[in-house]
C-alpha positions in Angstrom: -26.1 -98.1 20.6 -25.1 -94.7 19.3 -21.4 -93.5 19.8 -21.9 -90.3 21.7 -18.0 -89.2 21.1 -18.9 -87.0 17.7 -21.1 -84.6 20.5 -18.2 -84.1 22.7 -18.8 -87.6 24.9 -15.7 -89.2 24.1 -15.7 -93.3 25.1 -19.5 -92.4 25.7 -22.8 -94.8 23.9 -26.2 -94.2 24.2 -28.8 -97.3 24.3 -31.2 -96.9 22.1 -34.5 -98.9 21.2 -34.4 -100.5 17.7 -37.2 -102.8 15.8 -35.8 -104.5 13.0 -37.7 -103.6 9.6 -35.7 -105.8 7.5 -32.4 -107.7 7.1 -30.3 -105.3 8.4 -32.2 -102.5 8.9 -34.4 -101.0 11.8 -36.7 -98.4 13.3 -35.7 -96.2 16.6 -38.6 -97.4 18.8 -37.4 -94.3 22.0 -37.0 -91.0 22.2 -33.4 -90.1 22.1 -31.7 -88.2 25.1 -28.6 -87.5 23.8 -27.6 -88.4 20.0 -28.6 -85.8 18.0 -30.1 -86.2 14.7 -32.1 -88.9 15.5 -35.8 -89.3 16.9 -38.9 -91.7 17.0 -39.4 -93.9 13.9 -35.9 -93.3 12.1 -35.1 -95.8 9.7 -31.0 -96.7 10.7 -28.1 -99.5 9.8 -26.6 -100.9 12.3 -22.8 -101.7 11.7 -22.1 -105.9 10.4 -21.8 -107.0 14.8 -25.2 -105.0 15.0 -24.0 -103.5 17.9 -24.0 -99.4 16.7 -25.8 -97.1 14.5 -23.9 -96.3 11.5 -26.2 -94.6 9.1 -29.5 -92.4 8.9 -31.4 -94.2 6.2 -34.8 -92.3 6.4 -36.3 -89.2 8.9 -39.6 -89.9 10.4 -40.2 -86.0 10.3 -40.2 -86.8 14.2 -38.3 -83.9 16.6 -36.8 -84.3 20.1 -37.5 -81.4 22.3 -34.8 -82.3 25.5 -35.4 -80.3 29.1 -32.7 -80.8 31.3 -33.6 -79.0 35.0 -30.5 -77.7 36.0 -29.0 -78.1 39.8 -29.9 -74.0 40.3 -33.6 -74.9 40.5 -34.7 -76.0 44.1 -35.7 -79.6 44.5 -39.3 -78.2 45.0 -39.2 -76.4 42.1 -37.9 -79.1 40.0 -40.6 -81.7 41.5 -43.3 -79.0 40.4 -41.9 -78.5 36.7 -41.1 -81.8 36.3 -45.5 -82.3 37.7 -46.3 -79.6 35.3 -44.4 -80.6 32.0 -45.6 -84.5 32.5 -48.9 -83.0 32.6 -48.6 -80.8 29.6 -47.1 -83.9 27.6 -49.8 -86.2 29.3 -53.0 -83.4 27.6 -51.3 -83.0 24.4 -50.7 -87.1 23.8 -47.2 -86.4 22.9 -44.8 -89.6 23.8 -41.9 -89.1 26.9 -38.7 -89.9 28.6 -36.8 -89.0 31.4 -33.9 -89.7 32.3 -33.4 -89.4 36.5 -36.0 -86.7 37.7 -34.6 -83.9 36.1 -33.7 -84.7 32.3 -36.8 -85.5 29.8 -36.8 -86.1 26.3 -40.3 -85.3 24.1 -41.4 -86.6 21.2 -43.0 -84.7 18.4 -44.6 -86.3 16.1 -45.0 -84.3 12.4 -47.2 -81.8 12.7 -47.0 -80.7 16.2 -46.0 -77.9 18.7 -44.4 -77.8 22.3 -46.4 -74.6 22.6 -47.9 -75.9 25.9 -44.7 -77.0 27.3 -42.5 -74.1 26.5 -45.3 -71.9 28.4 -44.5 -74.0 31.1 -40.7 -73.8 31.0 -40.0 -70.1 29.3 -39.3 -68.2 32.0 -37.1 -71.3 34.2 -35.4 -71.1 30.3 -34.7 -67.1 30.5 -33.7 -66.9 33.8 -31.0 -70.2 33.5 -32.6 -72.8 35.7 -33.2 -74.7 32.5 -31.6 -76.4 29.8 -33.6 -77.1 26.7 -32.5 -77.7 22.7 -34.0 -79.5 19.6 -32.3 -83.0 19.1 -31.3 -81.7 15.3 -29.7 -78.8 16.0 -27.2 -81.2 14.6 -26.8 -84.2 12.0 -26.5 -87.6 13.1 -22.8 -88.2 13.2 -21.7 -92.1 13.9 -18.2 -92.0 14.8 -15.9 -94.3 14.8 -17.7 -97.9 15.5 -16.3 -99.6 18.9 
């Protein structure tokens, strides 16, 4: 889990996908919807119950690119972007989340763009139907361990 209360989501955890890599260490294995400062293949700690995240160890050089499709756009509208961007990830090979049908989380893997997504997205994003931010816009932050 990652304590969510550092981001404004007090008594708030995320569930997050860890393989271990040693004796108490371990790789995130998902794409992170709402932690920030963490993303695909992050080396973390876990605290001694192994229950939260307590320390960035290493950066993959991985980025989260989060879409959330805001109640303004029409169901039809957000069944067609939501089509559209899982195609654009699905050509590019880039790894995906969602979260419910209108909150997905992207993967970027060292080395590559959301070129083809954000031409899918801009103008929902200039004209406030959208959501969208990078997943480090912020450092990981563990809070206090519950």
């Amino acid at each position: 889990m990652a304590n969510l209360e550092p981001y404004g989501f007090p008594d708030t955890l995320e569930q997050l996908w860890l393989e271990p890599q040693g004796e108490d260490t371990f790789k995130v294995s998902c794409v992170p919807f709402r932690v920030y400062g963490l993303a695909l293949g992050d080396r973390v700690r876990l605290d001694p119950a192994g229950q939260q995240v307590t320390e960035l160890l290493e950066k993959s050089e991985h980025r989260v690119f989060r879409i959330l499709l805001l109640p303004a756009l029409s169901d039809s509208e957000a069944t067609r972007l939501h089509g559209a961007i899982d195609d654009a990830v699905t050509q590019n090979h880039l790894k995906s989340e969602w979260s419910g049908d209108r909150h997905i989380a992207i993967d970027l893997p060292p080395g590559r763009n959301i070129h083809l997504v954000w031409a899918l997205i801009k103008d929902a994003a200039n004209d406030g139907s959208i959501a969208w931010e990078w997943g480090d816009v912020e450092q990981f932050q563990p809070g206090d361990v519950k």
